[in-house]
PyMOL Python script that loads the backbone (N, CA, C, O; Angstrom):
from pymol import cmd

cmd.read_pdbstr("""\
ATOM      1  N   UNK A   1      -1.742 -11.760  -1.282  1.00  0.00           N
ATOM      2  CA  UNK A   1      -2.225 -11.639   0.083  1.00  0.00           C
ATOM      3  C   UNK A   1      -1.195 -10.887   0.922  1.00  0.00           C
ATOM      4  O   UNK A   1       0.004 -11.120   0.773  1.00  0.00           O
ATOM      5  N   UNK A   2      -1.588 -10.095   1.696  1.00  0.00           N
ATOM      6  CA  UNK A   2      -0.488  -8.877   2.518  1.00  0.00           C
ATOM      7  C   UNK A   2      -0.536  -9.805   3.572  1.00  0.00           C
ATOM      8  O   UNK A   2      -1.525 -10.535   3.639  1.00  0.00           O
ATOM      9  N   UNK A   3       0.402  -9.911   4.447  1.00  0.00           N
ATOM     10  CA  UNK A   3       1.036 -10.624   5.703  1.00  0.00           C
ATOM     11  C   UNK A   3       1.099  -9.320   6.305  1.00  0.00           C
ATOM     12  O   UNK A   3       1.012  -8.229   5.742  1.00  0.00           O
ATOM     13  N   UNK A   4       1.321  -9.670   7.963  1.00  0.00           N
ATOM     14  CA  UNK A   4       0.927  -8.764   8.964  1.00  0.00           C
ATOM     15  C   UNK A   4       2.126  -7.113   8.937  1.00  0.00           C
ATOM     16  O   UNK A   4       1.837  -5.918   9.005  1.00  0.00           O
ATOM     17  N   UNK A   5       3.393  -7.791   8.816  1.00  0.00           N
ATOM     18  CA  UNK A   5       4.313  -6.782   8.642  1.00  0.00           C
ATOM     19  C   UNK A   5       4.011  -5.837   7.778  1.00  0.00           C
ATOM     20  O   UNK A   5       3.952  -4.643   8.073  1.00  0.00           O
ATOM     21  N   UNK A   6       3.698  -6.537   6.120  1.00  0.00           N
ATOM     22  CA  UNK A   6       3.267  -5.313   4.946  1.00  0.00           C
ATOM     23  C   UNK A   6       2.039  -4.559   5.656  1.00  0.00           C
ATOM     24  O   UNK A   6       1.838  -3.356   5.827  1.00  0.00           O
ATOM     25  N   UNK A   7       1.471  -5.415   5.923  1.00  0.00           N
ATOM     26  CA  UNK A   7      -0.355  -4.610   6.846  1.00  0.00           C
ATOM     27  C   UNK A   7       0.286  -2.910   7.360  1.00  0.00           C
ATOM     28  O   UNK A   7      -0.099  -1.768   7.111  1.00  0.00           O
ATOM     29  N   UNK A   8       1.528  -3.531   8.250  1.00  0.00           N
ATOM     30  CA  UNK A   8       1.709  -2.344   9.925  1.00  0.00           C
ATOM     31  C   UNK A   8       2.591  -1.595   8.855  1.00  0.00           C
ATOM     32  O   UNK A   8       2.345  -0.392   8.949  1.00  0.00           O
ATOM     33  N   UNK A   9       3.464  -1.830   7.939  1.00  0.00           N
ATOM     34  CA  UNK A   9       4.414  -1.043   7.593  1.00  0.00           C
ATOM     35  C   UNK A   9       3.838  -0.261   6.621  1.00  0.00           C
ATOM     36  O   UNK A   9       4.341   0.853   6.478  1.00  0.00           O
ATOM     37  N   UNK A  10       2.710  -0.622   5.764  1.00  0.00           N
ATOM     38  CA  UNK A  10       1.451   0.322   4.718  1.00  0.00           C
ATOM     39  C   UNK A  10       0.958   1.049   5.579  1.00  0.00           C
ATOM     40  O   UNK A  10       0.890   2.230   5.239  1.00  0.00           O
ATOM     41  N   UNK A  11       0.467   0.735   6.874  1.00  0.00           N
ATOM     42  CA  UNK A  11      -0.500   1.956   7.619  1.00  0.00           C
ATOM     43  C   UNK A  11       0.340   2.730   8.420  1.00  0.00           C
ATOM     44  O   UNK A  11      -0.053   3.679   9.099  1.00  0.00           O
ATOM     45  N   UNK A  12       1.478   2.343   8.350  1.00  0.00           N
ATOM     46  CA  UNK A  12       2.090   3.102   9.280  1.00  0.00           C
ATOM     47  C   UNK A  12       2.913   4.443   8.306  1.00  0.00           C
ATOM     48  O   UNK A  12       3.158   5.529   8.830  1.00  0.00           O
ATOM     49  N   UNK A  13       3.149   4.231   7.321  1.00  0.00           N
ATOM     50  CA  UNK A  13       3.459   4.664   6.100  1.00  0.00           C
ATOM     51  C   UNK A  13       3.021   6.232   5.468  1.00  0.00           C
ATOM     52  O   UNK A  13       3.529   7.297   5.117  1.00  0.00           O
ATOM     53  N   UNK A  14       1.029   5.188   5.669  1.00  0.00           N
ATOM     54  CA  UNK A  14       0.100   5.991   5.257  1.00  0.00           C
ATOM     55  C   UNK A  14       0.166   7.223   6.149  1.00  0.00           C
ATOM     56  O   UNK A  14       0.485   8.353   5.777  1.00  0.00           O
ATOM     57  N   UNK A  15      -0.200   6.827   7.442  1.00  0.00           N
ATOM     58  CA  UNK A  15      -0.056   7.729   8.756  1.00  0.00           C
ATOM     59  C   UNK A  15       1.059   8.633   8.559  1.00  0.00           C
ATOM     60  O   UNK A  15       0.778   9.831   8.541  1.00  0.00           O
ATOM     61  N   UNK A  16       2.172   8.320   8.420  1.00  0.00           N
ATOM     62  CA  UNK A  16       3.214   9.388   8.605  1.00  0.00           C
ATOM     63  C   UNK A  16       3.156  10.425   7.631  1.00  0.00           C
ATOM     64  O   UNK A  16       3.603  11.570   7.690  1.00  0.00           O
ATOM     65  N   UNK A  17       2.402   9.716   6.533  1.00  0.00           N
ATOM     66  CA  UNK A  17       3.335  10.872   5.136  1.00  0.00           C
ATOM     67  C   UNK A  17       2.332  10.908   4.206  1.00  0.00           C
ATOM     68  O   UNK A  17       2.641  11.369   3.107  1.00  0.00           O
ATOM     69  N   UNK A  18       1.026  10.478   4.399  1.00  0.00           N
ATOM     70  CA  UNK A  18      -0.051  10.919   3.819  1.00  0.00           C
ATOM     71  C   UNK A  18       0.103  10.562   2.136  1.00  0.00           C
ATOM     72  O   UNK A  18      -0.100  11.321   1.188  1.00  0.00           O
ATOM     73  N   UNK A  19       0.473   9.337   2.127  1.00  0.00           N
ATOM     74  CA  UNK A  19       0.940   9.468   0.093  1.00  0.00           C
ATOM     75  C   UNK A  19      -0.338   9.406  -0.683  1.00  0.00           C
ATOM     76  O   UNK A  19      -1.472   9.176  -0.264  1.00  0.00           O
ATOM     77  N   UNK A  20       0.077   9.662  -1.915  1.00  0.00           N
ATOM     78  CA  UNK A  20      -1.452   9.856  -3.142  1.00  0.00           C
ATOM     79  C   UNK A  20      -0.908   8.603  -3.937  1.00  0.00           C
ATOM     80  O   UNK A  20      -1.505   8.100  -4.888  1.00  0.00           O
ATOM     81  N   UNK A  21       0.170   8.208  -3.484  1.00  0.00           N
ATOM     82  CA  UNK A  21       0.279   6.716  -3.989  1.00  0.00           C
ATOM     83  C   UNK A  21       0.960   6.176  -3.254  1.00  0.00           C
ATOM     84  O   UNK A  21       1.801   6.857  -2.668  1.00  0.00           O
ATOM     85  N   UNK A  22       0.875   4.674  -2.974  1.00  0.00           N
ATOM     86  CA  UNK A  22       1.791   2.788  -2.365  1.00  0.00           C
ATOM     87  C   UNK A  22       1.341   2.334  -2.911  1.00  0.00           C
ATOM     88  O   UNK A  22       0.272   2.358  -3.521  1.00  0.00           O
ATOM     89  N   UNK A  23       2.858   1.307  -2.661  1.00  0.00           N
ATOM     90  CA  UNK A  23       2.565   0.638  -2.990  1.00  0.00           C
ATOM     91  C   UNK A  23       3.777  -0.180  -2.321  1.00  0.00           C
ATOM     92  O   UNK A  23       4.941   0.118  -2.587  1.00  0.00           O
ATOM     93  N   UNK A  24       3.415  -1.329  -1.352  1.00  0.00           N
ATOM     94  CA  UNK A  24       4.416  -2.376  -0.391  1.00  0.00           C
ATOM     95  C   UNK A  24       3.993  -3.651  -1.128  1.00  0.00           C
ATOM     96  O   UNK A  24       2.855  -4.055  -1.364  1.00  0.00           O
ATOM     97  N   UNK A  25       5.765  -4.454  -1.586  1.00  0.00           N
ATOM     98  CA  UNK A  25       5.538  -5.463  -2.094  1.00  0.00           C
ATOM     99  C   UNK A  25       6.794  -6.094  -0.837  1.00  0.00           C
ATOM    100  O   UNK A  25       7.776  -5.535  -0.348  1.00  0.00           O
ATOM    101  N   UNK A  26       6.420  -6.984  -0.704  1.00  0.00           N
ATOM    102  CA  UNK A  26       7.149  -8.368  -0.035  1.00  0.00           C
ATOM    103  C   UNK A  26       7.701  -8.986  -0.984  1.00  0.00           C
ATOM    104  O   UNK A  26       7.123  -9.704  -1.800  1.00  0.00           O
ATOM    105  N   UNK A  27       9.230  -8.666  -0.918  1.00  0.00           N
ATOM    106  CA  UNK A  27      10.125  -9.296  -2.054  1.00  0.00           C
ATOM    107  C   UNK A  27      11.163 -10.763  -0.963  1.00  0.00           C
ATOM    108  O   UNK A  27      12.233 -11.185  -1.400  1.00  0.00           O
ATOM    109  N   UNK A  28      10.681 -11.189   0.114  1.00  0.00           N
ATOM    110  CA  UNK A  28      11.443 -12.025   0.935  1.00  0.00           C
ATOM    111  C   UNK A  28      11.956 -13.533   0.044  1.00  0.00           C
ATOM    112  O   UNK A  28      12.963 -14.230   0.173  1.00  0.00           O
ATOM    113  N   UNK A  29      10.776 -13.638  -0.872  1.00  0.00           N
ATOM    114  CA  UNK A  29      11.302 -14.749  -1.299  1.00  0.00           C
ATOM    115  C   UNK A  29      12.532 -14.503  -2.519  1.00  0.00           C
ATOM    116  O   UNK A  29      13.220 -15.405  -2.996  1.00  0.00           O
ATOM    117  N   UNK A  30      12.604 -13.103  -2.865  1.00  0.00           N
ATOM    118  CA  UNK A  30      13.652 -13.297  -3.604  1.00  0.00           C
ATOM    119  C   UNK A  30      15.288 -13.632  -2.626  1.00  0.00           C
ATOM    120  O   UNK A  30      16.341 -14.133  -3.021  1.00  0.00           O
ATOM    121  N   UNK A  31      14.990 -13.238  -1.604  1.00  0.00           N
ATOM    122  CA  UNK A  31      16.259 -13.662  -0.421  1.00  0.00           C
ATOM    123  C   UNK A  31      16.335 -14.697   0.173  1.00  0.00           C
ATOM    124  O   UNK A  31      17.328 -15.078   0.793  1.00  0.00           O
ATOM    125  N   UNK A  32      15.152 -15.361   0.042  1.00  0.00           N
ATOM    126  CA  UNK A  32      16.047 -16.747   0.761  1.00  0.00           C
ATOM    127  C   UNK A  32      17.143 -17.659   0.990  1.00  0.00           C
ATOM    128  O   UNK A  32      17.616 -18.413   0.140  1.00  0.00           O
ATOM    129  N   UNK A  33      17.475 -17.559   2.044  1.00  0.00           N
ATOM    130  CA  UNK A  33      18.955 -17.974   2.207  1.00  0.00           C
ATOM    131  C   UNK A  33      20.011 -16.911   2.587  1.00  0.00           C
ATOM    132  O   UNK A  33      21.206 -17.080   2.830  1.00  0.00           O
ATOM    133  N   UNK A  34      19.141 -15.556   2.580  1.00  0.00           N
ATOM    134  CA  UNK A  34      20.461 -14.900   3.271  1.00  0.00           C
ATOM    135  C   UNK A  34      20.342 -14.657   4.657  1.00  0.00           C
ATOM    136  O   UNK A  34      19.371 -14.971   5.345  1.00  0.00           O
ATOM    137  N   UNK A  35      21.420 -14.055   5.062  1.00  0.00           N
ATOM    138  CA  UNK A  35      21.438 -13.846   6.051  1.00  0.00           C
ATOM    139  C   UNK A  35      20.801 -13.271   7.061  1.00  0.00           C
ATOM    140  O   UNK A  35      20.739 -13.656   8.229  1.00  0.00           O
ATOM    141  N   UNK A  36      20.170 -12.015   6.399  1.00  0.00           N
ATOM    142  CA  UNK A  36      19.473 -10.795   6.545  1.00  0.00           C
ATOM    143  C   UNK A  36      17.753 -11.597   7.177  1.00  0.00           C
ATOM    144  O   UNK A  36      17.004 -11.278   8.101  1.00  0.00           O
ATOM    145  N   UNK A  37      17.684 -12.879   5.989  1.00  0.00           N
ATOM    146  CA  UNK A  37      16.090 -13.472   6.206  1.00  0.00           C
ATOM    147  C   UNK A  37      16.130 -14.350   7.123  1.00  0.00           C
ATOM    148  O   UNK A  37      15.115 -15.046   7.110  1.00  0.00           O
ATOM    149  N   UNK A  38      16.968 -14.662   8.030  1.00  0.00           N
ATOM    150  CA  UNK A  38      16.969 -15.642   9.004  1.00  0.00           C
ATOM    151  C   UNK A  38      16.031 -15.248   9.982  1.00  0.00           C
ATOM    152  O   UNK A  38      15.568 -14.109  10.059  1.00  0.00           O
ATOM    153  N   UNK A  39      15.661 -16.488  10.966  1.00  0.00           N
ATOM    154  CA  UNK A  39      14.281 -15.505  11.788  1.00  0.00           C
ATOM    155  C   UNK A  39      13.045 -15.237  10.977  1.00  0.00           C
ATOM    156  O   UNK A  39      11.999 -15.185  11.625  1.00  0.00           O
ATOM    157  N   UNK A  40      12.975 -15.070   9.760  1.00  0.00           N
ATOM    158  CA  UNK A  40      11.563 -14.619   9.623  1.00  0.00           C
ATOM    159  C   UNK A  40      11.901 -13.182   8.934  1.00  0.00           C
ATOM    160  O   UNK A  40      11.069 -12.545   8.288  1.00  0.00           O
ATOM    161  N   UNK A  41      13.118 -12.803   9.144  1.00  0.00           N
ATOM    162  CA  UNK A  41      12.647 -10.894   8.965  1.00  0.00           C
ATOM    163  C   UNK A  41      12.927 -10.671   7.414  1.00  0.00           C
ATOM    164  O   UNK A  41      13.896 -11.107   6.793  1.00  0.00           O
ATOM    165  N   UNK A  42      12.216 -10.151   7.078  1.00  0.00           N
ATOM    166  CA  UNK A  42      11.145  -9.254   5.532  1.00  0.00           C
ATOM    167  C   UNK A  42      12.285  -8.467   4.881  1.00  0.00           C
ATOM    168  O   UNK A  42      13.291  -7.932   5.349  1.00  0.00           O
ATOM    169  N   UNK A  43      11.773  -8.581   3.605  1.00  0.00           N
ATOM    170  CA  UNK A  43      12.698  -7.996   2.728  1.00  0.00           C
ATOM    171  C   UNK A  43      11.187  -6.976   2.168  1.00  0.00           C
ATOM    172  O   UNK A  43      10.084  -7.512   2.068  1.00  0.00           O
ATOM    173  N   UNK A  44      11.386  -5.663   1.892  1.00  0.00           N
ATOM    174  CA  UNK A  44       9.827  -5.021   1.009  1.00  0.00           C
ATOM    175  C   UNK A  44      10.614  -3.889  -0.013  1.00  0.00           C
ATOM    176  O   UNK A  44      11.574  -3.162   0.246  1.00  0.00           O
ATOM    177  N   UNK A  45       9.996  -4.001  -1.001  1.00  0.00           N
ATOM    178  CA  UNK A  45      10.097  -2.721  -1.971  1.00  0.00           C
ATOM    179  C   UNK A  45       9.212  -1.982  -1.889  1.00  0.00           C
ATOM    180  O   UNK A  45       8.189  -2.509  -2.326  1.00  0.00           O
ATOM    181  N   UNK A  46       8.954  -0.300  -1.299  1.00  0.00           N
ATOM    182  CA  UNK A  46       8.347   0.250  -1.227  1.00  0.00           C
ATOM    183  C   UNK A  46       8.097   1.537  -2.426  1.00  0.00           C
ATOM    184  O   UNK A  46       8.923   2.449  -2.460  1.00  0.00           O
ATOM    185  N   UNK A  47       7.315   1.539  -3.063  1.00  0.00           N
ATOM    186  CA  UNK A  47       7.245   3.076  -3.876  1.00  0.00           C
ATOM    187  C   UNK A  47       5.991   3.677  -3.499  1.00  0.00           C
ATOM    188  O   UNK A  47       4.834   3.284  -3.649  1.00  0.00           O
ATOM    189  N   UNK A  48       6.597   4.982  -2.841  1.00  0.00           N
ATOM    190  CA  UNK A  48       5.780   6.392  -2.394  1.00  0.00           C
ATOM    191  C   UNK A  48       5.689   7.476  -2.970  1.00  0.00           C
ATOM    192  O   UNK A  48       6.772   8.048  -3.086  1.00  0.00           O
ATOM    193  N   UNK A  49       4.665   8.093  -3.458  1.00  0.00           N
ATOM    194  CA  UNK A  49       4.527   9.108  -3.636  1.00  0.00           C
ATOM    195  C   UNK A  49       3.981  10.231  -2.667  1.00  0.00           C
ATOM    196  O   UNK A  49       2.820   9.933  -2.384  1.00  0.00           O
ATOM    197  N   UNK A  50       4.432  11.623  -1.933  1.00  0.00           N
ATOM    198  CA  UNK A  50       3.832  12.253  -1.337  1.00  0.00           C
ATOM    199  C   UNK A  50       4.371  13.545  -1.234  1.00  0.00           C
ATOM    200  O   UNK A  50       5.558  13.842  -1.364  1.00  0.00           O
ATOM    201  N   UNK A  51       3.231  14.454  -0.943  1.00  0.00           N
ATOM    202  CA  UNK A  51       3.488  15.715  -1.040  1.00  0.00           C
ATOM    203  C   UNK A  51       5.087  16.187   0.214  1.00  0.00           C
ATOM    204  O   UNK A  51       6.030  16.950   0.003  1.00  0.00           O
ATOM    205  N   UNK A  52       4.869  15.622   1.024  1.00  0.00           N
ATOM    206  CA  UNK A  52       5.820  15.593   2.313  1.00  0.00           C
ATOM    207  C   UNK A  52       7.017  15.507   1.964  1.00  0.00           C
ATOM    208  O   UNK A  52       7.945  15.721   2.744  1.00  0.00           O
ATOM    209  N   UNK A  53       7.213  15.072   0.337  1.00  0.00           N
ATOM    210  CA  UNK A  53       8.884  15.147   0.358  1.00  0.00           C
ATOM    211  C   UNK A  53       8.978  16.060  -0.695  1.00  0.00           C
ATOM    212  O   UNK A  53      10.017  15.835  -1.315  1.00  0.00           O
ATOM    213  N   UNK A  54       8.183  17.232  -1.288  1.00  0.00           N
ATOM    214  CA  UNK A  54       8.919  18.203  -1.773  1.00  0.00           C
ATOM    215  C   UNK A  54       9.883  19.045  -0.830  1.00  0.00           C
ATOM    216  O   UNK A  54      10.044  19.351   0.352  1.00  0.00           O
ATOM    217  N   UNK A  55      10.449  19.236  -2.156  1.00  0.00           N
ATOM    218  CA  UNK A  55      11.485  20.344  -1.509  1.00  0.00           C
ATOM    219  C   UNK A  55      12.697  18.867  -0.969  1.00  0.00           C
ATOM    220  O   UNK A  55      13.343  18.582  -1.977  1.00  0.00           O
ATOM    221  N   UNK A  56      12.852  18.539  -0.541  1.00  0.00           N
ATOM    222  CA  UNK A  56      14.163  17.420  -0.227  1.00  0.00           C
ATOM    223  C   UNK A  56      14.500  16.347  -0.725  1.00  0.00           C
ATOM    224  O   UNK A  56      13.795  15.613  -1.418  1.00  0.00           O
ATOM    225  N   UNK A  57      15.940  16.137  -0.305  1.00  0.00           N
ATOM    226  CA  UNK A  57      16.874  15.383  -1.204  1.00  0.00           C
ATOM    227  C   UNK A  57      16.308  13.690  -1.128  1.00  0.00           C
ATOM    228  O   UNK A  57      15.732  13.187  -0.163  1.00  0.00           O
ATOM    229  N   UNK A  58      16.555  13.204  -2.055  1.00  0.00           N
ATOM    230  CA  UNK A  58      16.189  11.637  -2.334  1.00  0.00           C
ATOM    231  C   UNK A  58      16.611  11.109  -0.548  1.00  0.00           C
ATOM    232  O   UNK A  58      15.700  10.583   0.090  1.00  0.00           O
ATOM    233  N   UNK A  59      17.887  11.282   0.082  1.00  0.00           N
ATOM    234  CA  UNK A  59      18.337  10.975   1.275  1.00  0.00           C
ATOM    235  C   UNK A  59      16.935  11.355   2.286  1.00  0.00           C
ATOM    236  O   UNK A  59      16.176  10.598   2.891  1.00  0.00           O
ATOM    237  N   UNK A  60      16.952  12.316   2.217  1.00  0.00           N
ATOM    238  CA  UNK A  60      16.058  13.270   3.381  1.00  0.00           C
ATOM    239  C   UNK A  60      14.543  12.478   2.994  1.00  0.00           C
ATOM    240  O   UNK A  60      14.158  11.702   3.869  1.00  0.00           O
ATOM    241  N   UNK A  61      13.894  12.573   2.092  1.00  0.00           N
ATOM    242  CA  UNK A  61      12.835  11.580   1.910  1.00  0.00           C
ATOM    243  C   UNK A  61      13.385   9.931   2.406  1.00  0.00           C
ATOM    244  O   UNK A  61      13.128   9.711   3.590  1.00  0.00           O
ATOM    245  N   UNK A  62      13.882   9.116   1.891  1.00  0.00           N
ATOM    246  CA  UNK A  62      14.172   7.902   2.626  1.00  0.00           C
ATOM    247  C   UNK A  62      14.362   8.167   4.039  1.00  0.00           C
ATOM    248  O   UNK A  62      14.226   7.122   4.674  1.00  0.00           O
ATOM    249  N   UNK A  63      14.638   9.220   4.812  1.00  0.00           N
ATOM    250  CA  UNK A  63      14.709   9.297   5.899  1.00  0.00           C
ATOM    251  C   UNK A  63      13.097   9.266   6.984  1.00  0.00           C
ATOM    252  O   UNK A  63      12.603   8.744   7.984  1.00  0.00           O
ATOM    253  N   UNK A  64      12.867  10.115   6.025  1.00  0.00           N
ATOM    254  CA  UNK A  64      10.796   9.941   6.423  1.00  0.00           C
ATOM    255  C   UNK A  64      10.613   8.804   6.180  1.00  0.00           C
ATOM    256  O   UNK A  64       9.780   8.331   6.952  1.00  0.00           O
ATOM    257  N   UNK A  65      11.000   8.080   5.444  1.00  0.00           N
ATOM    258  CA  UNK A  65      10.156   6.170   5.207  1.00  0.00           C
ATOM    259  C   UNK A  65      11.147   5.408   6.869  1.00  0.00           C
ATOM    260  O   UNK A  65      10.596   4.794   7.782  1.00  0.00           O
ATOM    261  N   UNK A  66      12.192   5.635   6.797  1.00  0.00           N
ATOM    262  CA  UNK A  66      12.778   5.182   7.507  1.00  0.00           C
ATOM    263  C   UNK A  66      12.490   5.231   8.838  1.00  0.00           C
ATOM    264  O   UNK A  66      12.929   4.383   9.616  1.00  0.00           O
ATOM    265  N   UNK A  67      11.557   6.451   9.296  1.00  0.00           N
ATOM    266  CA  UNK A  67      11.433   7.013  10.527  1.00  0.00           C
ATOM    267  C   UNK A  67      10.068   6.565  10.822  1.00  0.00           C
ATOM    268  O   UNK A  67       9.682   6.737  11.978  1.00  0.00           O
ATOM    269  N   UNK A  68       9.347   6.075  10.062  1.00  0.00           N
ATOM    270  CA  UNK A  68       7.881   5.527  10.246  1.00  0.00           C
ATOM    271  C   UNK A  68       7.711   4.172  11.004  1.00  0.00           C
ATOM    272  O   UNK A  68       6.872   3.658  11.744  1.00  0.00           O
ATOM    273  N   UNK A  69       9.178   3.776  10.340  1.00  0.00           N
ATOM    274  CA  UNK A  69       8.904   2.234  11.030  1.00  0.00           C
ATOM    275  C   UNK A  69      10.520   1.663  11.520  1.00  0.00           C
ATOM    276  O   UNK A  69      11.125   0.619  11.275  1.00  0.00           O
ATOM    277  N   UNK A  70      10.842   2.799  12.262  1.00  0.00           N
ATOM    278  CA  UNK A  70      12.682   2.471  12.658  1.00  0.00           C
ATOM    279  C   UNK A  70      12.070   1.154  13.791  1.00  0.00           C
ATOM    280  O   UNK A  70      12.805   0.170  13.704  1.00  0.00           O
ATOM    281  N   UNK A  71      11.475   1.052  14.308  1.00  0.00           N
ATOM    282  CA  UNK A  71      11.459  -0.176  14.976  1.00  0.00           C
ATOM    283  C   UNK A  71      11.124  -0.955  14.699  1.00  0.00           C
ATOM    284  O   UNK A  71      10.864  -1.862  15.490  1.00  0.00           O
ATOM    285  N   UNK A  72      10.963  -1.031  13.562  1.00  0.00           N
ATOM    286  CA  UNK A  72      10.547  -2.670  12.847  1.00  0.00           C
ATOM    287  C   UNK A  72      11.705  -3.351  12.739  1.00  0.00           C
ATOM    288  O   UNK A  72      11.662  -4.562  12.952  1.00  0.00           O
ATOM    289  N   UNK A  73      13.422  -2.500  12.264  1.00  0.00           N
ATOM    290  CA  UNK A  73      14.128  -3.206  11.912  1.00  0.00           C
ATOM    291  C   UNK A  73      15.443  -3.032  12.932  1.00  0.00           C
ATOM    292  O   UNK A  73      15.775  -2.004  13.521  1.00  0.00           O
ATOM    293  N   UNK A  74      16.056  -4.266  12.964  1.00  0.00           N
ATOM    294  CA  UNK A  74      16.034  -4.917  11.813  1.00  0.00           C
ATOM    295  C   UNK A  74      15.274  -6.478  11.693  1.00  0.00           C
ATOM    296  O   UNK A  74      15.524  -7.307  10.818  1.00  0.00           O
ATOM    297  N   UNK A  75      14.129  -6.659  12.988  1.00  0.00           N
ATOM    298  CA  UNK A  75      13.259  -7.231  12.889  1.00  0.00           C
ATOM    299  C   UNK A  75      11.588  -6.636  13.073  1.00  0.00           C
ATOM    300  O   UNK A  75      11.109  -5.772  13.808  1.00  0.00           O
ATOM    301  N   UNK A  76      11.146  -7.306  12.309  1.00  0.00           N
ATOM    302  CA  UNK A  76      10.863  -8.166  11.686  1.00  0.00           C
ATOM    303  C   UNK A  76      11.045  -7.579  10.139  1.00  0.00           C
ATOM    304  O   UNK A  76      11.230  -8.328   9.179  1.00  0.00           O
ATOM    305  N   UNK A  77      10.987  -6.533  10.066  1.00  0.00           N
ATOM    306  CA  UNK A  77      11.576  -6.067   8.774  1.00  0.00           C
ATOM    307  C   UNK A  77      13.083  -5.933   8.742  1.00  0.00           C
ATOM    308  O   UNK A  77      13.677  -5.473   9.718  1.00  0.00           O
ATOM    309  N   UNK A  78      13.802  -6.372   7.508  1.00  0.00           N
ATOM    310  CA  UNK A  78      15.685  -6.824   7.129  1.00  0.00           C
ATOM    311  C   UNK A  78      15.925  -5.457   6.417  1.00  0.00           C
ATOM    312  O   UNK A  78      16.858  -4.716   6.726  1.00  0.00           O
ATOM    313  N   UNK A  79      14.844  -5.124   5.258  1.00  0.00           N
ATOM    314  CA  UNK A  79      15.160  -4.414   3.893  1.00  0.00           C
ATOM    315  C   UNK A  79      14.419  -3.453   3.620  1.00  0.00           C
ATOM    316  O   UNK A  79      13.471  -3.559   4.399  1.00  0.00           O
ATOM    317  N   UNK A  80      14.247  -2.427   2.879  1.00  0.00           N
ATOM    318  CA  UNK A  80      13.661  -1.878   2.351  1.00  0.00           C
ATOM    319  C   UNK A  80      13.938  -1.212   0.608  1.00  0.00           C
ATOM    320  O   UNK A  80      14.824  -0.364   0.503  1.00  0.00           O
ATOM    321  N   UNK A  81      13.490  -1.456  -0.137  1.00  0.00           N
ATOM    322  CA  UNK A  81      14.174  -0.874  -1.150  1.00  0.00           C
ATOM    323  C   UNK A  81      13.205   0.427  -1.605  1.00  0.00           C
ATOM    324  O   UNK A  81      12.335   0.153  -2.431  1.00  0.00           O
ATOM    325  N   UNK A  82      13.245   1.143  -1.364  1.00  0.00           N
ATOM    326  CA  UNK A  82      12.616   2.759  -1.849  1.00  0.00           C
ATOM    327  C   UNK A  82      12.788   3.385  -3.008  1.00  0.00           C
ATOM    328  O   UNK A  82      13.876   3.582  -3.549  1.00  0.00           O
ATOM    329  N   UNK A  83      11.487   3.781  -3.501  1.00  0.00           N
ATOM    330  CA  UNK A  83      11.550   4.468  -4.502  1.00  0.00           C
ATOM    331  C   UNK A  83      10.155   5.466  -3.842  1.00  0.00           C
ATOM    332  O   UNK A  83       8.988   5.170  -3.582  1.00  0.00           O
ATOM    333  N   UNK A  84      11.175   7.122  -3.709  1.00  0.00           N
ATOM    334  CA  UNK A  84      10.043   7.651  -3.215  1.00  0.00           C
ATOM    335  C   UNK A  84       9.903   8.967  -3.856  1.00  0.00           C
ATOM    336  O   UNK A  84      10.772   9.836  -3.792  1.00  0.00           O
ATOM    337  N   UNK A  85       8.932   9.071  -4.394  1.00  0.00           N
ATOM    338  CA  UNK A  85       8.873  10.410  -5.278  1.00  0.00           C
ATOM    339  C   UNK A  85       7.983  11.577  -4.654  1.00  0.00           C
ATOM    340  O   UNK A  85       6.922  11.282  -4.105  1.00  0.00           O
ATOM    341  N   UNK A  86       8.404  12.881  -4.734  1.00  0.00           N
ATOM    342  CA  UNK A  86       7.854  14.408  -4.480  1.00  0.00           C
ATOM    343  C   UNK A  86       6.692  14.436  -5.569  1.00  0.00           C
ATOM    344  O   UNK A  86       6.592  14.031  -6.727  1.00  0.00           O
ATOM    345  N   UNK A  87       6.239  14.797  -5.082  1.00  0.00           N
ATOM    346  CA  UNK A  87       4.578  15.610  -5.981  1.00  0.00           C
ATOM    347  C   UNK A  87       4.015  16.968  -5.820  1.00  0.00           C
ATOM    348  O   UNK A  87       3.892  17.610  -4.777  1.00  0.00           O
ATOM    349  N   UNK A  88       3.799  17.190  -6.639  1.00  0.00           N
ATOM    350  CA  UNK A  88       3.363  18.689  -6.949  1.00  0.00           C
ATOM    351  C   UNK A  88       2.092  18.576  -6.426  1.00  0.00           C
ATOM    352  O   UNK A  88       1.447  17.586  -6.081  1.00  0.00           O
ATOM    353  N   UNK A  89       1.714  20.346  -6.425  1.00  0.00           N
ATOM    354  CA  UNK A  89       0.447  20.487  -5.930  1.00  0.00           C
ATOM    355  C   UNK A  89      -0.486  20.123  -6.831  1.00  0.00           C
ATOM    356  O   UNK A  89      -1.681  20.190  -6.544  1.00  0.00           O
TER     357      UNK A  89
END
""", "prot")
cmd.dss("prot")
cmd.show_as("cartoon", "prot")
cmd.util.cbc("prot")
cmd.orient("prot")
């Protein structure tokens, strides 16, 4: 079941960067107890695929994931772990 954060941070995702693949998993319960999860705020592993990051560096793509949802964190989202891949035409 997706909770409201995965909901806004998938469509917001979708919106920015148009992927031909997501996939947002809510990994919070592997953190419980740190610091980062206090409050409520989200830990997610994200893997993207989209045309939007040919041509740039692994950095420069995490920077597009990053820029979709810079105000989420560092609440209600803590984490993100990215895996974001370029695609051909």
């Amino acid at each position: 079941m997706m909770n409201d954060v995965q909901a806004e941070l998938e469509a917001r995702l979708i919106a920015a960067l148009s992927p031909t693949e997501l996939s947002v998993m809510d990994e919070s319960h592997l953190h419980a107890g740190h610091v980062g999860a206090r409050g409520g705020a989200r830990h997610f592993a994200v893997r993207i695929v989209s045309l939007k990051f040919n041509g740039l560096t692994r950095m420069a793509q995490h920077r597009l994931v990053y820029a979709a949802m810079a105000d989420l964190m560092p609440h209600p989202i803590h984490a993100l772990r990215i895996e974001s891949i370029a695609t051909l035409v």
